[in-house]
N, C-alpha and C positions, 0 to 999 in steps of 0.2 A: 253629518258629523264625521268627521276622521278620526283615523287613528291614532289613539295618544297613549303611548306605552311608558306606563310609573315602573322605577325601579325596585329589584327585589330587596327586600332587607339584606345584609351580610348577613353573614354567620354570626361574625360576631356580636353584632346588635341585636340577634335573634336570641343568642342564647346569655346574652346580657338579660333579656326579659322573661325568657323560659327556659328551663335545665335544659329541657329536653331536645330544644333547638325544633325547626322547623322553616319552611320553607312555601311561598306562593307555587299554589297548582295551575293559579290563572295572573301571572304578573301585571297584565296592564289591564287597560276598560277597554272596549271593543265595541261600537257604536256602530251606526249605519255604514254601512258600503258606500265607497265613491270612485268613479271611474278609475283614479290614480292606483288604485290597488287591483287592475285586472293584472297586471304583471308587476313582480315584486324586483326589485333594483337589488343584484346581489350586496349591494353595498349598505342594503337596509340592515336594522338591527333586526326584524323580523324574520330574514333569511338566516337561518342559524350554522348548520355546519355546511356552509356551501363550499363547492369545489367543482373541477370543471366535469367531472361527470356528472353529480349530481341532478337532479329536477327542481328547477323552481317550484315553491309554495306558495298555493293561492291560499289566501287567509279565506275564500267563500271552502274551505276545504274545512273550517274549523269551525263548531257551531258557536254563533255569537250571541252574547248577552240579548235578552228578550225584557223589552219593557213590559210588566204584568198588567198596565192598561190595555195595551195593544192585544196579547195575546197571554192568558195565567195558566196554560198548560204547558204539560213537557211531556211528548206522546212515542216511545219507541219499543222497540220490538227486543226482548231478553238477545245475550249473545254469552255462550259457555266456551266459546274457541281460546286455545289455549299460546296460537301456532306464533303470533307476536314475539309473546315474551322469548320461546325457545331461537327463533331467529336472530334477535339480539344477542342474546346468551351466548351463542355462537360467534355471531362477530366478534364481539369485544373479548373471547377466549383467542380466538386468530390474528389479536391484535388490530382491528380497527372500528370504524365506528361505523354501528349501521344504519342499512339505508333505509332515510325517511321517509317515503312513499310505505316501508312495510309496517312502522311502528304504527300501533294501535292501542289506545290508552285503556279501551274495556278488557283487551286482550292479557293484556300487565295486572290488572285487578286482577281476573278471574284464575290466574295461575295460582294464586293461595288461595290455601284454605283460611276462614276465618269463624269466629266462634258465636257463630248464628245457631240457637238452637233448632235442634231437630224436630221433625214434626213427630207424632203418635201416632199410630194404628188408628186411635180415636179421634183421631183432628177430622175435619170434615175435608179438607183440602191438603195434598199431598206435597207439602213444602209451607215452610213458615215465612213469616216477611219482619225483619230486624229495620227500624228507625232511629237513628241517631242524625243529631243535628247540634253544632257546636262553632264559637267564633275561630276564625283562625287570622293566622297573623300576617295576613296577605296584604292589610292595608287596613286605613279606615271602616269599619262598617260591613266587611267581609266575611261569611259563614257560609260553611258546608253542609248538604244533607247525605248521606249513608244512606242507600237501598238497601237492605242485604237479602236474599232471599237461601235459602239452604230448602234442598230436596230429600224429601225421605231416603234412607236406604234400604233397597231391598233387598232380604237374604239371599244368599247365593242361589240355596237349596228352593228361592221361591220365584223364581228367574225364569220364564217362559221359555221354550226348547229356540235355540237358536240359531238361526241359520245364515251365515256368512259364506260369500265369495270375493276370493283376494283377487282384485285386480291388479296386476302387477307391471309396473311398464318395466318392459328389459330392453330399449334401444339402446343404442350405441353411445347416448349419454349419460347411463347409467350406471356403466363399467366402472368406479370407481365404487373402492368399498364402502365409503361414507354415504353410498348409492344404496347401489345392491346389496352390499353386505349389509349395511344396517335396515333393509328391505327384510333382509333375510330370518334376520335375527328377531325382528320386530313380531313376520307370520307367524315363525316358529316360537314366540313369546305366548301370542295369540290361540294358537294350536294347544298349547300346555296348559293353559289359564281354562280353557274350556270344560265343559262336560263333557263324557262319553258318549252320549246319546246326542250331542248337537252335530253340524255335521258343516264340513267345510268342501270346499268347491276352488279350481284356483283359474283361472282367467289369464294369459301374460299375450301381451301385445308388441310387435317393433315393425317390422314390414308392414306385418300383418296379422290376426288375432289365432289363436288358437287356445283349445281346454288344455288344460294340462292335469287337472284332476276334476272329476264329476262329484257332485256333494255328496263327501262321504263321512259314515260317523265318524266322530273324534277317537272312537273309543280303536281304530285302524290309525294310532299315532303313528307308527313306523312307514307308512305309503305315504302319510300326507308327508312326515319332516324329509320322508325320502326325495318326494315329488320338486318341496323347495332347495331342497343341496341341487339337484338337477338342474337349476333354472344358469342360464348365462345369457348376455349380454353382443345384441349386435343388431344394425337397422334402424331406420327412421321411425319415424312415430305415430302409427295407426290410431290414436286413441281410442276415436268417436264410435270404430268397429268393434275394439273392445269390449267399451262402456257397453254397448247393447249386447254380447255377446254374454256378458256376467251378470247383467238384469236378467237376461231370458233364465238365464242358467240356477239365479235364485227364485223366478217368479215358480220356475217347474220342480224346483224342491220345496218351495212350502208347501206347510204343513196343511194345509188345507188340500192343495193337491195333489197329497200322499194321504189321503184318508186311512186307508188300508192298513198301512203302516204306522199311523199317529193319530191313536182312535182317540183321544183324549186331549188332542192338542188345537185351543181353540182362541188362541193369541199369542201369535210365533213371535219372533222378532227374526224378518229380515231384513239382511243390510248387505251392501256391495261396498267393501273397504279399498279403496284404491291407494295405490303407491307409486309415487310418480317424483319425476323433479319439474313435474309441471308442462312440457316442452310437447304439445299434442302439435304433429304437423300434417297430417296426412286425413283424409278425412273432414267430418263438421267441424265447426270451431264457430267460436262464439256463443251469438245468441242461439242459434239452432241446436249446439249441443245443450244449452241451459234447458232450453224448452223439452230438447230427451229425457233430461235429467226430471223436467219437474211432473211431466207423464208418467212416470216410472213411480215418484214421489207420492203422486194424487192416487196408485194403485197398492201402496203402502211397502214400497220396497226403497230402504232409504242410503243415500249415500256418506258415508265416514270417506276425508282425506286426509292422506298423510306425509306430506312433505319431507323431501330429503334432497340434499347439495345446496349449491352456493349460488346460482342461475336460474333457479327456478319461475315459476312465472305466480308470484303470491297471491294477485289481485285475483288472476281467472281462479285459481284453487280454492279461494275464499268465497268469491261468489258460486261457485258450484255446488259448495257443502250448502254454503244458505241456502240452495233453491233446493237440495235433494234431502232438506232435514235430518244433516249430520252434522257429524262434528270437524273443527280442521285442527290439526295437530301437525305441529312440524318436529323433527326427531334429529337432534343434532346429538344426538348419541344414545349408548343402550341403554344408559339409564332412566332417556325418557322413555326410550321404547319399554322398558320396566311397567314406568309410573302408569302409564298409557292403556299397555292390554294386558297387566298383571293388576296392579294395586289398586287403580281404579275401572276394571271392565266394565264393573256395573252401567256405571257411569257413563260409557264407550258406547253401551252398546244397548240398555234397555230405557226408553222413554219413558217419566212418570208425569209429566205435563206436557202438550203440547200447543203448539200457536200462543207460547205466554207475552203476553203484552204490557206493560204498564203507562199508565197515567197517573202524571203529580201536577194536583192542582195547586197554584200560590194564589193566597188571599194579596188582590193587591193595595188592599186595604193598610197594609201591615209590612207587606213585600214589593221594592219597587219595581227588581230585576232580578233575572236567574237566567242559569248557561249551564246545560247538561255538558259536564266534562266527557269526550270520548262517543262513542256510539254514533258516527257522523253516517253511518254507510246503513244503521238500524234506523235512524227516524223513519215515524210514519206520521200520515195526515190523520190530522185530531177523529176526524170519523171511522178511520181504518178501527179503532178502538174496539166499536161495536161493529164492526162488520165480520163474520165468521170466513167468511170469504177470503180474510185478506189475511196470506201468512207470516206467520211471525216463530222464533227462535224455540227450540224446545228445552226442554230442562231433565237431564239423566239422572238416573239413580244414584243418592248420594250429594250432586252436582252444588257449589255455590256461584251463585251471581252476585255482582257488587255493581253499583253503581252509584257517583257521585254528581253532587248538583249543585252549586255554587248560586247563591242569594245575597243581595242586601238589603238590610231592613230599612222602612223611612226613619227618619231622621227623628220623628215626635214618638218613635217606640222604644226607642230604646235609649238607656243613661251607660255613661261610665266610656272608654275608648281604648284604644290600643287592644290588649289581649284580653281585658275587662271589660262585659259589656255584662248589665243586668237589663232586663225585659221592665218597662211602666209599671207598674200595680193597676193600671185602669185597662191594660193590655192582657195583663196575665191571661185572662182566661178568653180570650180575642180569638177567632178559627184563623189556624195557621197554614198548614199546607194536609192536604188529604192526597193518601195513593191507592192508588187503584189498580187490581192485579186480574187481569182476565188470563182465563186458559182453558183447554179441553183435554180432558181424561183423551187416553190412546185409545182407547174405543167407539169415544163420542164425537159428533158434529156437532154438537152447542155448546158455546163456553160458558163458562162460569164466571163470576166477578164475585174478589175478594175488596174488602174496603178496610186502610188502616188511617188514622187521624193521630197527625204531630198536633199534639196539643202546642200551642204560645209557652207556657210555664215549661213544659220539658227540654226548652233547649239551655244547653250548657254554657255558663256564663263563661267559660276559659277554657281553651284548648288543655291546661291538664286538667279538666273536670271532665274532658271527654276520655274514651276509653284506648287504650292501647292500640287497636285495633285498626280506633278510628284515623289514630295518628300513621301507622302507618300504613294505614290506604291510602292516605294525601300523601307521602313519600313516596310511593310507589305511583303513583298518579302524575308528580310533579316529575320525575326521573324520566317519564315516559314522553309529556309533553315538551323536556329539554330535547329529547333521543329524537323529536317527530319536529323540531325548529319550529315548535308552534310557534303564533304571532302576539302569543299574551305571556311568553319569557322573554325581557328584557337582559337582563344578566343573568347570569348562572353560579350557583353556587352550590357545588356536590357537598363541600363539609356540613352545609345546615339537611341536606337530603341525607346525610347520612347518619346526622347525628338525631334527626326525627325518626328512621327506619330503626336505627339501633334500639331505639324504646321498645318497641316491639316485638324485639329479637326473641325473646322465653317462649312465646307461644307456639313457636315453631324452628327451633335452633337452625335445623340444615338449611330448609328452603333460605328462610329469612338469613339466614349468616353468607348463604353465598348471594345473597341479592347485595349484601352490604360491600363484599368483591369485588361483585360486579359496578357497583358504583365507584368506587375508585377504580378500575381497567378504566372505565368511561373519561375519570376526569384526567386519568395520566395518558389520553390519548387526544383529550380536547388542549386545541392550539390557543390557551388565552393570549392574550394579549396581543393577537398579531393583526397586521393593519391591513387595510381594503385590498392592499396590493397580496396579498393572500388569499382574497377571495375567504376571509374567516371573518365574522361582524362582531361577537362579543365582546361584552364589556370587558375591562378588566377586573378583576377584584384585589 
């Protein structure tokens, strides 16, 4: 079957049937693959903001609709990385649109918080798992599932002694302040948010590697913030001598061995945070630096990245936090460096699950087809599930994860159409979709598995019967899949993205009021109407 892409509703027509207006996360059906799609014709409507730098989109780049005969699982690994959304953020501040090789739709979810209850000291498992499931108004027969999972927080004061080393690149590509400078500001954020007794270390690479400070307690603020004013800028880019240089450099201050010193300290947190615009040229690269990374990983010394400029290299810096079980952050200003190693450190820097996996089974009794939105680079294979072996995303102090999953019902379950759908009576109480939450405590080699069950009866017969929440995680979903030219946006329409986002504006003013911003910079930079000979494919509205 080929590809056949349904158009989105207007605005208008949207919020003709709902106040709140709303918008398709997945505009077309998306069926088997056919040789015709190994390379996409800019002139297609599925090449979205193309231009002559830009990269072709392969749609095998996008996960596609799963008939739940063939296969009634959706098997991926958690993802808390934040660095997506702030890259965007950035472009469309600098006036253009960015690039779509970097958007990532899990990425854009998980920058908000959402109102997933928190788990208890008493709960058996260190994070809660929130289910919603509701029609939306993407077409015929169309509904959404809401993962939510929300991580305990842990007190400050109950935060294991912490030991960090800032890997700092300072080549010659760095010299710019939105580099270094906000490198600088960032450690130095880092440095203050700490405890006394945790102790930092600093690492800076460009020819070539050298210490620049030995982990020393925090409670000696004036050396360390002195050590970071010290640092400048010049030379090519050593990385790979680095990276090992600031592993050594935290494996020989943990706490374990400094007994002497840290008679009580018997679950450190260490981490090697690097700062970089990405650009390693000198040294390993590639797969060989991953496999350094994931050595260092298996010995529990884990890697946070932190992204900064406008060239950077996003795909390798993404795959490297996944393989050294950290997190990636990009910092297009001090405010996220704020957000980042002040407001949420916990979160940065202490694991309360690790290798979290989930599985969402669909009855395909009930469920013809389903399409995990986002997480293309997290799938794993259905047995990786139980396999303890095979790693998977961790979950920080504090931390929410979202994840969306797009269903349609058979035809003989459900009455009623458009934004009204009620469930059979002989369906009601029918098994709907079960998930399934594996992980391992940071201490342990065996995971655990959690089980929740979407009853049939609890889904929402109308997008407003669904939650605020839920609404605007499909706007924030849909904004993201327009921004990445997926191949299931047909036309685009930022007023119904904006006027669905707006609903959920109260729960969180700041964030949520400059995402709604940010959607208009986007649309007053998008070229509607202009023809092939523009190399621009979208409809008009």
């Amino acid at each position: 079957m080929t590809h056949t892409p349904r158009r989105i509703p207007s605005a208008a027509s949207i919020l003709g049937l709902i106040v709140l207006g709303a918008l398709s996360v997945t505009g077309c059906d998306f069926g088997e693959f056919d040789e015709s799609m190994n390379a996409l014709d800019p002139n297609d409507p599925t090449y979205l903001f193309a231009n002559t730098d830009a990269p072709q989109v392969d749609p095998r780049d996008f996960n596609p609709f799963i008939d739940t005969y063939v296969d009634r699982l959706a098997t991926f690994s958690v993802d808390v990385d934040t660095a997506s959304y702030t890259i965007m953020r950035r472009a469309l501040n600098e006036g253009k649109l960015p690039n779509i090789d970097r958007m990532r739709v899990e990425e854009f979810l998980n920058y908000f918080a959402f109102d997933y209850p928190a788990p208890t000291p008493q709960d058996p498992d260190p994070f809660s798992i929130t289910l919603e499931a509701a029609p939306s108004v993407f077409g015929p027969n169309k509904h959404m599932l809401r993962v939510g999972v929300k991580a305990m927080a842990v007190p400050e004061q109950q935060r294991p002694h912490t030991n960090v080393v800032l890997l700092i690149d300072i080549s010659g590509s760095m010299s710019s302040y939105d580099r270094i400078g906000y490198v600088k500001y960032a450690a130095k954020t880092l440095v203050n948010s700490l405890r006394e007794s945790d102790t930092i270390g600093i690492v800076v690479y460009a020819g070539a590697e050298r210490t620049v400070l030995e982990p020393t307690a925090v409670g000696q603020r004036t050396a360390i913030l002195n050590a970071i004013d010290s640092l400048t800028t010049g030379g090519s880019t050593a990385g790979e001598a680095g990276l090992r240089r600031a592993y050594e450099l935290a494996e020989r201050a943990r706490c374990s061995n400094n007994v002497a010193l840290y008679q009580n300290c018997t679950n450190d947190i260490n981490r090697v945070v690097l700062f970089t615009d990405g650009d390693f040229n000198v040294g390993l690269a590639g797969d060989a630096l991953i496999e350094e990374v994931e050595a260092w990983r298996n010995r529990g010394v884990f890697l946070s990245v932190f992204g900064v400029g406008s060239d950077f290299n996003d795909a390798f810096l993404e795959t490297l936090t996944n393989k050294g079980n950290g997190n990636y952050y990009y910092v297009d200003s001090l405010g996220e460096a704020r957000r980042v190693l002040a407001d949420a450190l916990g979160g940065t820097m202490q694991v309360v699950a690790k290798d979290v996996k989930v599985q969402v089974e669909f009855n395909p009794e009930v469920i013809s087809r389903f399409r995990l939105v986002g997480y293309e680079n997290r799938v794993l294979n259905h047995e990786d599930f139980v396999n303890d072996k095979v790693d998977a995303g961790d979950i920080g102090s504090g931390h929410n994860v979202t994840a969306l999953i797009e269903f349609e019902l058979r035809s003989e379950v459900k009455r009623g159409s458009g934004l009204q759908v009620m469930v059979e009576p002989e369906y009601a109480q029918a098994q709907f979709i079960d998930v399934r939450v594996r992980y391992k405590r940071p201490s342990e080699t065996m995971s655990r598995e959690v089980v929740k069950i979407v009853p049939l009866e609890s889904l929402k017969t109308s997008p407003t019967a669904a939650t605020d929440d839920f609404r605007f995680a499909l706007a924030v979903a849909e904004f993201a899949e327009i921004l990445r030219a997926s191949p299931f946006v047909e036309a685009v329409d930022y007023d119904a993205v904006h006027a669905l986002a707006e609903s959920g504006l109260a729960a969180d003013p700041e964030n949520r009021g400059e995402f709604l911003q940010l959607i208009r910079k986007a649309q007053s930079l998008t070229p509607f109407c202009a023809g092939p000979e523009d190399r621009v494919t979208m409809v008009c509205q």
